[in-house]
PyMOL CGO cylinders between C-alpha atoms (Angstrom):
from pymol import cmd
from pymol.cgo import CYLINDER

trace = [
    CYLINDER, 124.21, 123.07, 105.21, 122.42, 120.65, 103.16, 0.3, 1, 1, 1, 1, 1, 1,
    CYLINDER, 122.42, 120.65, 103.16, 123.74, 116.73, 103.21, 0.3, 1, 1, 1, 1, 1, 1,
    CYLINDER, 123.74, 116.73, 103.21, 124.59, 115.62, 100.01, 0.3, 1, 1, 1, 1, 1, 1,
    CYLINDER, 124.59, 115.62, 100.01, 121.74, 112.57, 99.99, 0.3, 1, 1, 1, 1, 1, 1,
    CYLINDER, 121.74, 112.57, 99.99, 119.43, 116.09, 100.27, 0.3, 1, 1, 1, 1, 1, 1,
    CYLINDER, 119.43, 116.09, 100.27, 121.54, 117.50, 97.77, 0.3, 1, 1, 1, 1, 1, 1,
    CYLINDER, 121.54, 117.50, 97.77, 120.76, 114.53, 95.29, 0.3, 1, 1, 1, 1, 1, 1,
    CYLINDER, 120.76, 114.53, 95.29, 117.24, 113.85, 95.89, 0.3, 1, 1, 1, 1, 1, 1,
    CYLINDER, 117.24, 113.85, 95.89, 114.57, 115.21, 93.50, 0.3, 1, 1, 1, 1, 1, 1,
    CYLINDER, 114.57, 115.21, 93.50, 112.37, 117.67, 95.15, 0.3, 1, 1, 1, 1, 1, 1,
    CYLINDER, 112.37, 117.67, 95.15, 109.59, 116.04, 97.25, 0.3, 1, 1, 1, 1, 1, 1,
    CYLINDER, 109.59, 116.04, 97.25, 111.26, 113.28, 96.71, 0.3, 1, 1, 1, 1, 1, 1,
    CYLINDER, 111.26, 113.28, 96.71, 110.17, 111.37, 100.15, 0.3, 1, 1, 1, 1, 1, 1,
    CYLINDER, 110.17, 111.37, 100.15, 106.86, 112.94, 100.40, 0.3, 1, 1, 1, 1, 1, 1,
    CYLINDER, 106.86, 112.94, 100.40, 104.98, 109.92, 99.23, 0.3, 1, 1, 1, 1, 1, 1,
    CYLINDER, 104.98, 109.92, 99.23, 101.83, 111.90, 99.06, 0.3, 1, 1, 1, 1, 1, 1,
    CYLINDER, 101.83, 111.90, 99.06, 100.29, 108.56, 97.09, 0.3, 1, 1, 1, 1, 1, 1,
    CYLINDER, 100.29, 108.56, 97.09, 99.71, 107.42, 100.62, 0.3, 1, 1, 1, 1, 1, 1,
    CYLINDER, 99.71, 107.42, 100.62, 96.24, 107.44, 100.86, 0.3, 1, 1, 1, 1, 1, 1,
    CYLINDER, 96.24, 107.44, 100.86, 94.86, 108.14, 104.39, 0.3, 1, 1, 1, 1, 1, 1,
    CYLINDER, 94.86, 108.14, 104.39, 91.78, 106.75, 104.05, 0.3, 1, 1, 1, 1, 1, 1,
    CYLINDER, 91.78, 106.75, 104.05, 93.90, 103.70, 103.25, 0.3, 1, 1, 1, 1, 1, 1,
    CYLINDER, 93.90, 103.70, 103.25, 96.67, 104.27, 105.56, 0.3, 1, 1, 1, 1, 1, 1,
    CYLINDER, 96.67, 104.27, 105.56, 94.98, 103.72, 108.80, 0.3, 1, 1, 1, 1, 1, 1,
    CYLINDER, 94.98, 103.72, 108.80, 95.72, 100.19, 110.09, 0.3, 1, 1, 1, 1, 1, 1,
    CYLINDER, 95.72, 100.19, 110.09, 91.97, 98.68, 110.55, 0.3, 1, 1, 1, 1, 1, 1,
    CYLINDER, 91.97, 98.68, 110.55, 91.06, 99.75, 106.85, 0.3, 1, 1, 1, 1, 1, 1,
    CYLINDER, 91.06, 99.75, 106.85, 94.34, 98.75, 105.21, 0.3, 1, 1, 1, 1, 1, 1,
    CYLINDER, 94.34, 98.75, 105.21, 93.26, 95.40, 106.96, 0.3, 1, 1, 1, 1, 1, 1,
    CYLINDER, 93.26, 95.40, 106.96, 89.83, 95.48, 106.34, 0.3, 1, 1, 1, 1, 1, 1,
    CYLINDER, 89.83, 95.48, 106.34, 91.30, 96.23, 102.38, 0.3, 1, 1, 1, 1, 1, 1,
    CYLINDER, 91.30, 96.23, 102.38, 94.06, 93.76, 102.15, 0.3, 1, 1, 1, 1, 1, 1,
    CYLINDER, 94.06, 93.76, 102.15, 91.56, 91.28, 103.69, 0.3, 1, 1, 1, 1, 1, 1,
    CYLINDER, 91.56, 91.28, 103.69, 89.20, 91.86, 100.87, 0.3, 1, 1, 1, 1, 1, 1,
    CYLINDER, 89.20, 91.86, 100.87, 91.54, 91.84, 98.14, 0.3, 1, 1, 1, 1, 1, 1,
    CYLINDER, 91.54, 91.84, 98.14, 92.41, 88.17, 99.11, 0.3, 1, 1, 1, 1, 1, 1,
    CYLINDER, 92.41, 88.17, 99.11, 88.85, 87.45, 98.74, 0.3, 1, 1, 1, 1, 1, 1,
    CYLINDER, 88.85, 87.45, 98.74, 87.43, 88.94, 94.89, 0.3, 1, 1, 1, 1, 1, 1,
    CYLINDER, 87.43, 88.94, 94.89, 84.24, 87.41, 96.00, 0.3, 1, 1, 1, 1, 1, 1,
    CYLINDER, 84.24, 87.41, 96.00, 83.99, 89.42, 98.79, 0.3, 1, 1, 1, 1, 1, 1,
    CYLINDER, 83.99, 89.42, 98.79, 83.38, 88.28, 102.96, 0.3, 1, 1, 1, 1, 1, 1,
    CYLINDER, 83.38, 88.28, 102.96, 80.95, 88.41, 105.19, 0.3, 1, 1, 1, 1, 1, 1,
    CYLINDER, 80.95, 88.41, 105.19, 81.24, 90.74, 108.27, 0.3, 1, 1, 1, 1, 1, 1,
    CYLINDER, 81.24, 90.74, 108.27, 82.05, 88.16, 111.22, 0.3, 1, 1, 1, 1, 1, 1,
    CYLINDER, 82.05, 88.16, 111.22, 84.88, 86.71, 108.74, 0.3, 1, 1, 1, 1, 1, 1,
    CYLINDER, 84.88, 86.71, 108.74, 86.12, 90.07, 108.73, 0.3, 1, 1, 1, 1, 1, 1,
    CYLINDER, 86.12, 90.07, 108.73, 85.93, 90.17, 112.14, 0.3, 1, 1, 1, 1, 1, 1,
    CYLINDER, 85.93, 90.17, 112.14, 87.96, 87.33, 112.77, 0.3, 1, 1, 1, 1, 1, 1,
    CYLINDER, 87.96, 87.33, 112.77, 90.49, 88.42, 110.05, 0.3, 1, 1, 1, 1, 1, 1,
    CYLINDER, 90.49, 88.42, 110.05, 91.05, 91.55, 111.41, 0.3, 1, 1, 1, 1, 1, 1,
    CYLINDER, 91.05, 91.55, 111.41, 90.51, 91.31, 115.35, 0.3, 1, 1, 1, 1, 1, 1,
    CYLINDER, 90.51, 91.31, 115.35, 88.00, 94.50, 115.00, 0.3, 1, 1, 1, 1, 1, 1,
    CYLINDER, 88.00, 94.50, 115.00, 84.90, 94.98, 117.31, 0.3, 1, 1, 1, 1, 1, 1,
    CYLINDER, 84.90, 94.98, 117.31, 81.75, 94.61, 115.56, 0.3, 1, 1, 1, 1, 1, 1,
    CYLINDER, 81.75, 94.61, 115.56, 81.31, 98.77, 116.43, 0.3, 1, 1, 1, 1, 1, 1,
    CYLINDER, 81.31, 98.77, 116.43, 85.08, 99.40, 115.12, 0.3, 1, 1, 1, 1, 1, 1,
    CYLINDER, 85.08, 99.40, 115.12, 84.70, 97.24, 111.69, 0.3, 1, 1, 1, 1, 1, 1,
    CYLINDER, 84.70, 97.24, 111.69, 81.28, 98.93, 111.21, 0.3, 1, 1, 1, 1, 1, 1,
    CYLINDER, 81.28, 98.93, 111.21, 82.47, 102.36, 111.46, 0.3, 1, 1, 1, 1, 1, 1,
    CYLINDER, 82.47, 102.36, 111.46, 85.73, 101.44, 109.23, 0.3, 1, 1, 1, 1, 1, 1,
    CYLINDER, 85.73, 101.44, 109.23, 83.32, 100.36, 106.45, 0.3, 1, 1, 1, 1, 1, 1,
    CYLINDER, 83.32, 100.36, 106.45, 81.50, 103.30, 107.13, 0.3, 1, 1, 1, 1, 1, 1,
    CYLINDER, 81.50, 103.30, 107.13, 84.44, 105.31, 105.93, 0.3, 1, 1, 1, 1, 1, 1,
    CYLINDER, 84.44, 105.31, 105.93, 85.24, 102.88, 103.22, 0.3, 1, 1, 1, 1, 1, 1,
    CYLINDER, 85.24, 102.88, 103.22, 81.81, 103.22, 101.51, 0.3, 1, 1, 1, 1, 1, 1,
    CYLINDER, 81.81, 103.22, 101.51, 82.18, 106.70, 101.61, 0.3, 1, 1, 1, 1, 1, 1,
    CYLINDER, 82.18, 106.70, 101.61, 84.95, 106.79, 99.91, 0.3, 1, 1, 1, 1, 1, 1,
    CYLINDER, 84.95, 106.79, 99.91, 83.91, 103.97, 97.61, 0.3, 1, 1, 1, 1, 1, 1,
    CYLINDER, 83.91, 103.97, 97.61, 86.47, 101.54, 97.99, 0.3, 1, 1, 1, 1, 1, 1,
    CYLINDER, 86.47, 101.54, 97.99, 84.00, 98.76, 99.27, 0.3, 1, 1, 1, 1, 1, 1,
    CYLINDER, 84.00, 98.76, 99.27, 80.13, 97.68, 98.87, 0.3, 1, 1, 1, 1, 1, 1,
    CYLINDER, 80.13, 97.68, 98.87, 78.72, 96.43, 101.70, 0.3, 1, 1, 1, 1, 1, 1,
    CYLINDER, 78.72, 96.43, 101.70, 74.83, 94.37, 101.13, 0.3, 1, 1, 1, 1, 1, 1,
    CYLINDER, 74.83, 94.37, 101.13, 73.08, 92.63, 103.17, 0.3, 1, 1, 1, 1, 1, 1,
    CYLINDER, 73.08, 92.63, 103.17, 70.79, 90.04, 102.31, 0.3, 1, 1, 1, 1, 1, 1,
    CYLINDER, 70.79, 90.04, 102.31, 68.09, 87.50, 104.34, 0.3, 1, 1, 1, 1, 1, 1,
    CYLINDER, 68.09, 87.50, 104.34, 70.53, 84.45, 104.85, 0.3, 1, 1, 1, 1, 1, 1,
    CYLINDER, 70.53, 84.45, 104.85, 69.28, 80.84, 106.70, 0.3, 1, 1, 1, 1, 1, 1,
    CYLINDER, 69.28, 80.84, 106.70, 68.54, 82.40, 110.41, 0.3, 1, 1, 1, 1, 1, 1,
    CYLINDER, 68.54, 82.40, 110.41, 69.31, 85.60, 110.22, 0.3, 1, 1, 1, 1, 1, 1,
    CYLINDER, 69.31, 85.60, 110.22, 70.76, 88.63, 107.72, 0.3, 1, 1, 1, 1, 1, 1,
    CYLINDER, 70.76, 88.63, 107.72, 73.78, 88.43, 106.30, 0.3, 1, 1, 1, 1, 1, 1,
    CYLINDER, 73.78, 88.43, 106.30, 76.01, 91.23, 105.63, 0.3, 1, 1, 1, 1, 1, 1,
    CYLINDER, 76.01, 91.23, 105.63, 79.05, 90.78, 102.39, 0.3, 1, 1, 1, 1, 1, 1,
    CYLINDER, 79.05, 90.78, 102.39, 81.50, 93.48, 101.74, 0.3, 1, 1, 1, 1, 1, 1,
    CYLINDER, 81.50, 93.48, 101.74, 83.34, 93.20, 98.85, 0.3, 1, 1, 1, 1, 1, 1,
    CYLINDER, 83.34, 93.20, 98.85, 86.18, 95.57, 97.44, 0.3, 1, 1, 1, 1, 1, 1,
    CYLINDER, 86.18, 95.57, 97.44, 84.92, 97.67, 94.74, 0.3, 1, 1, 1, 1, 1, 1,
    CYLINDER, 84.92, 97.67, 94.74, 86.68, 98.17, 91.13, 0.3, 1, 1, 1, 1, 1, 1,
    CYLINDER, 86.68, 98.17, 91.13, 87.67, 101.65, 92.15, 0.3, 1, 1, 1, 1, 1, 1,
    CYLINDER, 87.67, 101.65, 92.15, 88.81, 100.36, 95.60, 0.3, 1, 1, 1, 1, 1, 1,
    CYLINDER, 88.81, 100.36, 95.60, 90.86, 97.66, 94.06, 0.3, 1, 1, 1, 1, 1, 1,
    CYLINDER, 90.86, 97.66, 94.06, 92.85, 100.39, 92.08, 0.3, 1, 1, 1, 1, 1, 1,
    CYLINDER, 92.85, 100.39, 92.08, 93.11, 102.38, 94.74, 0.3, 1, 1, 1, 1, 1, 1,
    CYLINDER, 93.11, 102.38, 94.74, 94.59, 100.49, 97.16, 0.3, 1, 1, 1, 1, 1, 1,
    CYLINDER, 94.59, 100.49, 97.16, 97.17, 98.61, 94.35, 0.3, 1, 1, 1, 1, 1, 1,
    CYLINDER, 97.17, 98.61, 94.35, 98.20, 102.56, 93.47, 0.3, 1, 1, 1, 1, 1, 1,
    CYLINDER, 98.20, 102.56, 93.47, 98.71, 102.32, 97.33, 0.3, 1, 1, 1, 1, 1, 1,
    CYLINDER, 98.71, 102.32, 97.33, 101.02, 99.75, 97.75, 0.3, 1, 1, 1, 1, 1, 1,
    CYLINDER, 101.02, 99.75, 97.75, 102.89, 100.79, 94.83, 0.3, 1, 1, 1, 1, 1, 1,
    CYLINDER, 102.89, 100.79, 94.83, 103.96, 103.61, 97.20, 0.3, 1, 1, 1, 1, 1, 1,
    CYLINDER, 103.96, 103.61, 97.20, 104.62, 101.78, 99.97, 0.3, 1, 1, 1, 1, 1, 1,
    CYLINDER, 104.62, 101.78, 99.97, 106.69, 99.33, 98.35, 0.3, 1, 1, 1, 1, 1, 1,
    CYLINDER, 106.69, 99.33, 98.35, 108.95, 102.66, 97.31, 0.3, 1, 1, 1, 1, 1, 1,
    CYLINDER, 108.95, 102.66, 97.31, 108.87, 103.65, 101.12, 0.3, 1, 1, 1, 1, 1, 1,
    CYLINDER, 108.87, 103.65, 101.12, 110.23, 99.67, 101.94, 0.3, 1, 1, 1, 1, 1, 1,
    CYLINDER, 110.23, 99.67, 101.94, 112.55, 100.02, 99.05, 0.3, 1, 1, 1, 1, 1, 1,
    CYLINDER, 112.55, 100.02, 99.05, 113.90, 103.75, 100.15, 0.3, 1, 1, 1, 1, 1, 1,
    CYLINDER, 113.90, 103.75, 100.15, 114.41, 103.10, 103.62, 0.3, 1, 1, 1, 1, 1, 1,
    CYLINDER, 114.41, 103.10, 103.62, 116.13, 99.69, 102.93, 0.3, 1, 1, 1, 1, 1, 1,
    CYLINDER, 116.13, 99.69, 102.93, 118.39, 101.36, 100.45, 0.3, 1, 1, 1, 1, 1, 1,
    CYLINDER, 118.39, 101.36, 100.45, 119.07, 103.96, 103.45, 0.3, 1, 1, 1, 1, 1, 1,
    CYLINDER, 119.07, 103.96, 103.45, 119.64, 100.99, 105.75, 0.3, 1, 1, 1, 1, 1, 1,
    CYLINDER, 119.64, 100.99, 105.75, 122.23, 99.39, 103.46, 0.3, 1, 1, 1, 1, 1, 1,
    CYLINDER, 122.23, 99.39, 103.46, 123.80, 102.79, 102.91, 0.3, 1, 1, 1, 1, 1, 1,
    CYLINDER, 123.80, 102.79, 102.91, 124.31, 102.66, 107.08, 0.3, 1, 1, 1, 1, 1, 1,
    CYLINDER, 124.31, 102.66, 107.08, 125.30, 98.91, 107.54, 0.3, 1, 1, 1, 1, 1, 1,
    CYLINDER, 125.30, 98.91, 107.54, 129.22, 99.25, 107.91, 0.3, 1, 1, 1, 1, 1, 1,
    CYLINDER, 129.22, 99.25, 107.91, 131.00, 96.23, 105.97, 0.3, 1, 1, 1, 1, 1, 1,
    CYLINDER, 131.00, 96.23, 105.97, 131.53, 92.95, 107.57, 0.3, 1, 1, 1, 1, 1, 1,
    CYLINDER, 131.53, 92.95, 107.57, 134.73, 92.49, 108.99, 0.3, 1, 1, 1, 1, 1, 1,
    CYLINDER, 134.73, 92.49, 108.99, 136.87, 90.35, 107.23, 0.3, 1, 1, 1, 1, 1, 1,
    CYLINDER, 136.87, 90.35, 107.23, 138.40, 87.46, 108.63, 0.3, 1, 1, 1, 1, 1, 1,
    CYLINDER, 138.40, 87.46, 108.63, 142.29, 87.43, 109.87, 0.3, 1, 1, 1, 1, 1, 1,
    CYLINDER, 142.29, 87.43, 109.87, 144.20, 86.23, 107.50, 0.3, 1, 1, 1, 1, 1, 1,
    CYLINDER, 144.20, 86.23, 107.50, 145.23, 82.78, 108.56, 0.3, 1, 1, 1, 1, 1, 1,
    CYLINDER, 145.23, 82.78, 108.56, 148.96, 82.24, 109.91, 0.3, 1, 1, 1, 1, 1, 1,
    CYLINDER, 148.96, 82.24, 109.91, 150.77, 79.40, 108.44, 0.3, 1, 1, 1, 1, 1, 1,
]
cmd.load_cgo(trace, "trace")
């Protein structure tokens, strides 16, 4: 026997399928929102910092990032030593705003749910005179 929320609900209605997993995964949705704060892009050790990675665990994040070409990542002869910038790309910027889109219905589904579960208050006694 179907409920009748089930009853009511469009057809894959709470399948969210717009969440990305290349996305989804907590490093890289870091490693994104990170980059999204900063248009002109950061270097790796602030992204280390930013996102408490290993230098091993952001690499191979990024790794999977480029892939899917959500970020550039250059590296350039800086005073000392190379440098390393990753920036968000165009595409990657979309992406991951199409993203939150979807999880922002996910917040505002299971909040609605949560209201929907949240008995009333109870009122006060009346007061006796």
């Amino acid at each position: 026997m179907k409920s009748r929320n089930a009853e009511r609900a469009p057809p894959h209605r709470f399948s969210y399928a717009g969440l990305d997993r290349v996305i989804h995964e907590r490093a890289r949705l870091s490693i994104l929102a990170s980059l999204l704060a900063h248009p002109q892009g950061l270097t790796f050790r602030e992204l280390l910092q930013l996102c408490a990675l290993t230098d091993g665990n952001l690499n191979r994040h990024l790794q999977v990032l480029q892939l899917a070409r959500l970020v550039t990542v250059t590296r350039a002869l800086g005073p000392g030593r190379p440098q390393t910038t990753c920036r968000l790309t165009a595409a990657g910027r979309k992406r991951l705003l199409e993203y939150l889109e979807v999880l922002e219905q996910v917040l505002r589904d299971a909040s609605h749910a949560r209201q929907a579960d949240v008995p009333p208050a109870p009122r006060p006694a009346p007061a006796r005179t």
